[in-house]
N, C-alpha and C positions, 0 to 999 in steps of 0.2 A: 591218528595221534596216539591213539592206545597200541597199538602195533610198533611205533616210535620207540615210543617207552620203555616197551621190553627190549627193544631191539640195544638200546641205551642199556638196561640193567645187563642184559645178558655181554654188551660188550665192558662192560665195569668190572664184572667178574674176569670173564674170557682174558683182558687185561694182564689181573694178576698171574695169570700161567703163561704167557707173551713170554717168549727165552730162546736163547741163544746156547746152542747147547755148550757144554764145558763138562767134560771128563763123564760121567754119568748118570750127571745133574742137569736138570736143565735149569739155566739160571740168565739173569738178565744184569749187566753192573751199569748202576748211573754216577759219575762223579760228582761231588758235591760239597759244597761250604755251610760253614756254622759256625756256632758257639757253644760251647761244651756250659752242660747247668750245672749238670749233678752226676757225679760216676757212683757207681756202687759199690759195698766196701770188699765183694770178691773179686771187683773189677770187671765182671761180665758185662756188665750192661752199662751205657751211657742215657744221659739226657741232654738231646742237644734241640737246641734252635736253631734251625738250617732254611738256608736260604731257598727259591724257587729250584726244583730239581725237574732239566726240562724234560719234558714227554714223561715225565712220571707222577709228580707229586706237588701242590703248592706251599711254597712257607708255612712252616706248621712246627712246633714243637715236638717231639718223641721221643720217648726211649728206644737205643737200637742196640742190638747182640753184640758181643764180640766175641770170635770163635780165638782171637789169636790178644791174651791181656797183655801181652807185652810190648803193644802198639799203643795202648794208653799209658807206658810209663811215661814222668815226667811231664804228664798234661794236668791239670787242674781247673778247677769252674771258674769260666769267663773267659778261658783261652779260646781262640780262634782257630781252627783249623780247616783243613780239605781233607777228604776223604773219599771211598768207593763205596758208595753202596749195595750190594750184591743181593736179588731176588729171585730166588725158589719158588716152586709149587707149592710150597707149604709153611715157609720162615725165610727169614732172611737176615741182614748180618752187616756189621760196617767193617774194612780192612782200609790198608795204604792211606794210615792218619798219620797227619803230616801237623805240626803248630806252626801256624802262620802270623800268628799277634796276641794282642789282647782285644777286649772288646768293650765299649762304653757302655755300663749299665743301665738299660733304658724299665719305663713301669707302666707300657704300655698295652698290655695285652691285658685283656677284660677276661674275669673267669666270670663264668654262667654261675657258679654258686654262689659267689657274693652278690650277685645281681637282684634285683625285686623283691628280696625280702631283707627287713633289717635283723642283723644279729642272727643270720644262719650261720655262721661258724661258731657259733654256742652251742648250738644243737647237738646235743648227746646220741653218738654214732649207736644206732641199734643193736642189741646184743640179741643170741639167743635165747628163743622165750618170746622176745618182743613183739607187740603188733607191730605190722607194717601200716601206717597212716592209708586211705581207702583212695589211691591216686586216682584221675578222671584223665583219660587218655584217647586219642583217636585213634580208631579202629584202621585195617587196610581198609574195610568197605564203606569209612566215611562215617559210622556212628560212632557217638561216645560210649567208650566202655570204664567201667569200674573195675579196681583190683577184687574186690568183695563180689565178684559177676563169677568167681573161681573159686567162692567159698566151697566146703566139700569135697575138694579136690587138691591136691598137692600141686604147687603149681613152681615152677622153673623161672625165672626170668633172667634177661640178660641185655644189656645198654649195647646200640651201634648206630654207625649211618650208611648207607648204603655208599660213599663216593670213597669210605676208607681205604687207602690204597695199598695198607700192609697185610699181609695174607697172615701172618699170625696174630695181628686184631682182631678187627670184626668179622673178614670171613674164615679165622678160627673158630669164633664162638658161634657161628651159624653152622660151621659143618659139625662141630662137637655135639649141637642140635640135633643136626640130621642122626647123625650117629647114636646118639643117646637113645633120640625117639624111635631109629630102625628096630635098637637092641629092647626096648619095652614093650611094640608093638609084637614082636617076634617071640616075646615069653609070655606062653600060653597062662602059665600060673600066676602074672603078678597082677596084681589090682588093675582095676581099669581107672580109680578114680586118679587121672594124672594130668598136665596142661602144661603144657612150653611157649613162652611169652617173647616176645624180640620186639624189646622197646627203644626206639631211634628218638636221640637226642638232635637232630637235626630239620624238626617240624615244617621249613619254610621249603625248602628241595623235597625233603620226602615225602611227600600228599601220597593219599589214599592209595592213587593210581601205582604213582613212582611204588610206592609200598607194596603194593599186591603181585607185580611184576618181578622185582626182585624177589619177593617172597618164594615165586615159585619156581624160580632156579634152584635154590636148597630143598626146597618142598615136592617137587615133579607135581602129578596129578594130584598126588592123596596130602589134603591140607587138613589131615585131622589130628586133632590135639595140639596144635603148635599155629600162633594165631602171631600178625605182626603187627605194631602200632606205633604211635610218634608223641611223643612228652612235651606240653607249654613249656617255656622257661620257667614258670612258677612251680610247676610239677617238680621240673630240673633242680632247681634250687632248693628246694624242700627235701629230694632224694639226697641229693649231693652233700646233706648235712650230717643224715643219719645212714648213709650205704658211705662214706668217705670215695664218692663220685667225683671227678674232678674234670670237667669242659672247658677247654682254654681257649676261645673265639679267636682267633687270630684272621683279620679281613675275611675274607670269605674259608678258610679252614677253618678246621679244627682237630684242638687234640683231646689227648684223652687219656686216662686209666681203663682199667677193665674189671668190674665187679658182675658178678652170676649168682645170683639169689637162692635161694629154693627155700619157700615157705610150704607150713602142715597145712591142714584142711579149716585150718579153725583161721589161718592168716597169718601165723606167727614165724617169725624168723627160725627159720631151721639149721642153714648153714649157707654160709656167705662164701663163695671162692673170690679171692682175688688175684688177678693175676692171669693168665694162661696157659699156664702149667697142667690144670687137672685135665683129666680123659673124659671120655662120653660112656665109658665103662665106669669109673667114678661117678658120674654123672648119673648113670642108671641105677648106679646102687644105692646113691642116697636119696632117689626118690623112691623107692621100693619103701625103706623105712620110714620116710616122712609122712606117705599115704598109710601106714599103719599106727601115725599117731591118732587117726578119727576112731581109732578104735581103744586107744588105751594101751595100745602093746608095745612093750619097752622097745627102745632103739636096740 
């Protein structure tokens, strides 16, 4: 079964690089239907709810690239459209959008942050300085850990699920991981007090097992300092007030934002990335500094 497992993680990934080659790229295109939510105001990016994309993805809400904005002129939130999807090694991107309608406003998709606690969207999103609340979360190896189990240490975290199927989501911010943790491991002079966290919002698929498996396709042998684990929904909904986390349940997907933590030693918010944007070069340098907040010395 544990042979399974990995065999499943390792083809979840392997997946995302699945391509057909095109000009230099290797890339893979799925055609596909939706609903446009929210375009953005440079025009890059869309937010659509799209329907089952087959052999690729289930219905799920997302933001997706647009390398070419002048395919979303004269579209707007709620139109309907078809489109390509286009899949890279490393991002991906929507072309040949076409509006096909409009679309009945439906309210039925459950977000994980309004869920089990009342009045979390009051909850004053954490600034720098701030404590982070002492989360209780399950380990890959099936115990529970505490965010405070890192006190002492600068520690990194970062939200995923392992079935994510866009390669600049979740296994963005796991290889920025890897990469982060290469480049700290490799400089002889910086602190050793450091820790990188890969917390999965998706607790009922991701068990310990699933977790440890995938784990160590980013991780290879050496699983030191970079530990993986899976958040209740209460965890979820309590984060999702104060990190402005956002888990959109949709039947069995999900969507999602993307927030990357890095708390001081003492547990206090250091600097929040949002987004996918930053590097693991970025990544290594602000924990360099956050681990010399236990000492008092200026950023």
């Amino acid at each position: 079964m544990k042979y399974l497992i990995l065999c499943c993680a390792l083809l979840s990934v392997q997946a995302l690089f699945a391509a057909s080659t095109n000009g230099d790229q290797s890339t893979k295109s799925y055609p596909a239907r939706g609903v446009i939510e929210k375009i953005a105001p440079d025009l890059r990016q869309a937010t659509i709810h799209h329907q089952t994309i087959p052999g690729y993805m289930m219905e799920m809400t997302m933001d997706f690239n647009l390398k070419n904005t002048n395919e979303i002129s004269g579209i707007s939130p709620n139109d309907e459209i078809t489109f390509t999807l286009v899949v890279g090694q490393n991002d991906e991107w929507i072309e040949n959008i076409h509006r096909v309608g409009r679309a009945v406003e439906t309210t039925t998709n459950k977000i994980i942050r309004t869920s089990g606690l009342s009045g979390v969207m009051m909850m004053p999103e954490l600034k720098s300085g701030d404590l982070l609340p002492d989360y209780v979360l399950k380990a890959e190896g099936g115990s529970q850990i505490h965010v405070s189990d890192y006190r002492g240490r600068a520690l990194a975290f970062t939200f995923f699920y392992t079935r994510c199927p866009l390669p600049d989501y979740c296994p963005r911010m796991n290889n920025n991981f890897a990469q982060a943790r290469k480049i700290l491991l490799a400089d002889a002079s910086a602190p050793t007090n450091w820790q990188f966290l890969s917390i999965s919002f998706d607790p009922e698929f991701d068990t310990p097992d699933v977790l440890k498996n995938y784990a160590d396709v980013y991780r290879g042998d050496d699983a030191s300092r970079w530990s993986f684990a899976s958040a209740p929904t209460n965890v979820l909904a309590d984060a999702a007030g104060h990190l402005d986390l956002m888990v959109m349940r949709q039947g069995n997907s999900l969507s999602h934002n993307l927030r990357t933590v890095v708390l001081d030693p003492q547990g206090r918010i250091y600097r929040q990335f949002d987004g996918n944007q930053w590097t693991p070069q970025e990544l290594a340098s602000v924990m360099r500094a956050a681990m010399q907040e236990q000492t008092g010395i200026a950023q």
